[in-house]
C-alpha positions in Angstrom: 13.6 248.5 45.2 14.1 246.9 41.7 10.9 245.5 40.3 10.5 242.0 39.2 9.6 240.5 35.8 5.9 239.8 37.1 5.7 243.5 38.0 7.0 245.6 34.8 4.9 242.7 32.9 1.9 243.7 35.2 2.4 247.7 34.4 2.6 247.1 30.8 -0.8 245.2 30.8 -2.7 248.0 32.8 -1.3 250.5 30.5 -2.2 248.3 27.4 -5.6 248.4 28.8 -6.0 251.7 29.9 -4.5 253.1 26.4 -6.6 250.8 24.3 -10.0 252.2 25.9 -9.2 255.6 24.9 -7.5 254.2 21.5 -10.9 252.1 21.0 -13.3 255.8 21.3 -11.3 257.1 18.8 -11.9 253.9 16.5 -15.5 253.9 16.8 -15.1 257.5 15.5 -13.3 256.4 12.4 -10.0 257.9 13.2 -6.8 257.1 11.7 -5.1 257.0 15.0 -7.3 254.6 16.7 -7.0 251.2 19.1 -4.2 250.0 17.8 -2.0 253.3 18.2 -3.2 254.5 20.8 -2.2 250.6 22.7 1.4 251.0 21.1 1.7 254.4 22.6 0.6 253.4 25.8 2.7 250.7 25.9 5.8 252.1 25.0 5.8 255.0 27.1 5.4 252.2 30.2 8.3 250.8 29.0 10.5 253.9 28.4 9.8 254.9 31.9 10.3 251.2 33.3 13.6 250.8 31.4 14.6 254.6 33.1 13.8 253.2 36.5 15.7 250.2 36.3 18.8 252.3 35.1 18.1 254.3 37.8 18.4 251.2 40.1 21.8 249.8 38.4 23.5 252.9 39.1 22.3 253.9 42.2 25.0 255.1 44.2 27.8 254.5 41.5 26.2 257.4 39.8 23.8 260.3 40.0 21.1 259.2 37.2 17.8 261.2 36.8 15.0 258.4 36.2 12.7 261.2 34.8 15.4 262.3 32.1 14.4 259.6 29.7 10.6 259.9 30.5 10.6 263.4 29.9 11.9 263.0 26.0 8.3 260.9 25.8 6.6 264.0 26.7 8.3 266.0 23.8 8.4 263.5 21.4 5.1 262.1 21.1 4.3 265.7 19.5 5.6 264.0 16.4 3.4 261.5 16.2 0.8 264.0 17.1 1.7 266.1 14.5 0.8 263.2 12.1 -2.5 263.2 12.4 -3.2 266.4 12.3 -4.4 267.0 8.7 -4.8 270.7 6.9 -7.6 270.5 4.6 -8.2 273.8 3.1 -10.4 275.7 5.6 -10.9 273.1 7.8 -8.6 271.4 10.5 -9.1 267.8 11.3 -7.1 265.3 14.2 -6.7 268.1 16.8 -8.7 265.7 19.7 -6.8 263.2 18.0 -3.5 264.4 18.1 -4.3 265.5 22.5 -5.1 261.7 23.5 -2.2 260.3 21.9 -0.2 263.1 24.1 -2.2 262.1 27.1 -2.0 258.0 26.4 2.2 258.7 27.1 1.2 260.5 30.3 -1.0 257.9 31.4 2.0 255.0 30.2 4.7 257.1 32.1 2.4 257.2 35.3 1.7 253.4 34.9 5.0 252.5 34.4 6.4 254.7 37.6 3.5 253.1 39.1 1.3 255.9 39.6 -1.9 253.5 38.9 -4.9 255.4 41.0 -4.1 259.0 38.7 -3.5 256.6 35.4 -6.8 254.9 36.0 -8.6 258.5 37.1 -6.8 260.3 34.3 -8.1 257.5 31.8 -12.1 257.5 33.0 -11.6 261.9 32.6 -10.4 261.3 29.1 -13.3 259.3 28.2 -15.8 261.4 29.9 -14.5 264.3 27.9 -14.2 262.2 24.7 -18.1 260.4 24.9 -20.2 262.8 27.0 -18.9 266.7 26.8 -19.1 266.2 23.0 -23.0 265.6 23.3 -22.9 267.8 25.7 -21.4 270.6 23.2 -23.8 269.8 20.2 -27.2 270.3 23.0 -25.6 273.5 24.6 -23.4 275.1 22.4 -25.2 276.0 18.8 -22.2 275.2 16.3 -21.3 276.0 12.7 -22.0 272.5 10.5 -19.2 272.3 7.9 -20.1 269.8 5.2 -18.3 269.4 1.6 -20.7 269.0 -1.3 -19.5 266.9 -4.3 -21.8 266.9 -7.5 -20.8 265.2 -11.0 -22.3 267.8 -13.6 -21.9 269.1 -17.0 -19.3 271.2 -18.3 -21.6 274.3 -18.7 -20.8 277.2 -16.4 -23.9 278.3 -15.6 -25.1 275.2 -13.9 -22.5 276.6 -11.3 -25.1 279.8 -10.5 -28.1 277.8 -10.2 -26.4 275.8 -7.3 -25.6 278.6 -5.8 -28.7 280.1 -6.1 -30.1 277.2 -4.3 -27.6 277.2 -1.5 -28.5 280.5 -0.6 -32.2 279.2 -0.5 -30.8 277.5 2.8 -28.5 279.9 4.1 -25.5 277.9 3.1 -22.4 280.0 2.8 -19.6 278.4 0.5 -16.4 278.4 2.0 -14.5 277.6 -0.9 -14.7 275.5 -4.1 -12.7 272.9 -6.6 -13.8 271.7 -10.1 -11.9 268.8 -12.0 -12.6 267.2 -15.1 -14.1 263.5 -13.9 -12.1 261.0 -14.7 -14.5 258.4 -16.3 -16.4 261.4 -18.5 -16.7 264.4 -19.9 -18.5 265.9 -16.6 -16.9 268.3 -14.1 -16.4 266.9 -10.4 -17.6 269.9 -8.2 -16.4 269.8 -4.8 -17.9 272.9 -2.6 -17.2 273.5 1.4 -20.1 274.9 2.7 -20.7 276.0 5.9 -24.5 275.4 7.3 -26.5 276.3 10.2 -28.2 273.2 10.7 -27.8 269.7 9.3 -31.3 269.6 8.5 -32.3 270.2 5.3 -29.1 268.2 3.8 -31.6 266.0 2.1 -33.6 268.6 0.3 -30.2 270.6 -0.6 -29.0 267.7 -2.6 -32.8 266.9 -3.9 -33.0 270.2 -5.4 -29.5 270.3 -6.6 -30.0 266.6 -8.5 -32.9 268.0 -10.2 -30.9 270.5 -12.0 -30.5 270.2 -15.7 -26.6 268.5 -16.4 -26.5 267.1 -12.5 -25.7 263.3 -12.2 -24.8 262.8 -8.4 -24.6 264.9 -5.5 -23.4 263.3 -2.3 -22.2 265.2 0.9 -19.1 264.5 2.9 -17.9 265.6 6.2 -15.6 268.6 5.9 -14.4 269.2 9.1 -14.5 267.0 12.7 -12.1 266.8 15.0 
């Protein structure tokens, strides 16, 4: 039976709701695919699959149509859009997580749009669970690797290089890898280090006894690698 305006309408509200709760977790973690994206996805999926339904209806016994044959090139093409925020940064990978609820926002649009609403909504309360809780639950259970980039403005002079790493291994930090640059507003060197730590901990008294190095300006950390 062909749905009516007030029905497909309905659908693409629930799915615009159920997307934008997993869209707004990945806002208030400051990624680039957040409430907004994750809505449009959402959304759009609902509307690919009601638009393949209704076809199906038109043609129903004047042709053989497959309903799902439209859906299915969501499924395969929203790895595109995945793909885009999955970023390489030197050792690190970032947008994986990302990248897996954007797939999982066009499932939950197809099933909302084919009307599936009791798996949509249980699919969307798993998805948060796994997003909010098992991440604490990782970081109390599961001892993990910190990955942190340390950037320090210094002077020119090589050997201000050793004596930071002398005082990263004080720590047990172990450089990953490093950049240096010529600072655009001086005649320092921007030192950018990936260092991997076992324990956030004692960030604050790494980049205390790095600023009081002779030649050191600034020292700030940023986050290397998150998912």
């Amino acid at each position: 039976m062909a749905l009516t305006d007030y029905e497909m309408i309905l659908r693409l509200c629930i799915a615009a709701l159920l997307s934008g709760l997993i869209g707004y977790e990945r806002e208030i973690h400051g990624r680039l695919a957040g409430f907004r994206t994750h809505i449009l996805v959402g959304v759009g999926s609902t509307l690919i699959m009601l638009t393949s339904m209704h076809i199906f209806e038109i043609y129903k016994g004047v042709a053989n149509p497959d309903p799902g044959r439209i859906a299915a090139q969501v499924v395969s093409g929203i790895g595109f859009l995945g793909a885009g925020t999955i970023i390489r940064f030197k050792a690190s990978v970032r947008g994986l997580t990302t990248a897996a609820s954007l797939w999982t926002v066009a499932g939950i649009g197809l099933a909302v749009g084919a009307g599936v609403f009791v798996p949509a909504a249980a699919t969307t309360v798993i998805v948060l669970s796994a997003l909010f809780f098992l991440n604490r639950l990782e970081k109390l259970l599961i001892r993990k690797d910190w990955y942190r980039s340390l950037e320090i403005v210094c002077g020119p002079d090589a050997s201000q290089l050793e004596m930071i790493r002398s005082v990263l291994s004080e720590y047990d930090v172990e450089i990953k890898d490093f950049d240096v640059r010529k600072s655009s507003c001086s005649d320092e060197m921007l030192l950018r280090i990936n260092c991997k730590l076992l324990s956030n901990e004692n960030d604050n008294d790494i980049t205390s006894r790095i600023r009081q190095l002779k030649g050191v300006s600034k020292v700030d950390w940023k986050i290397m690698s998150d998912i």
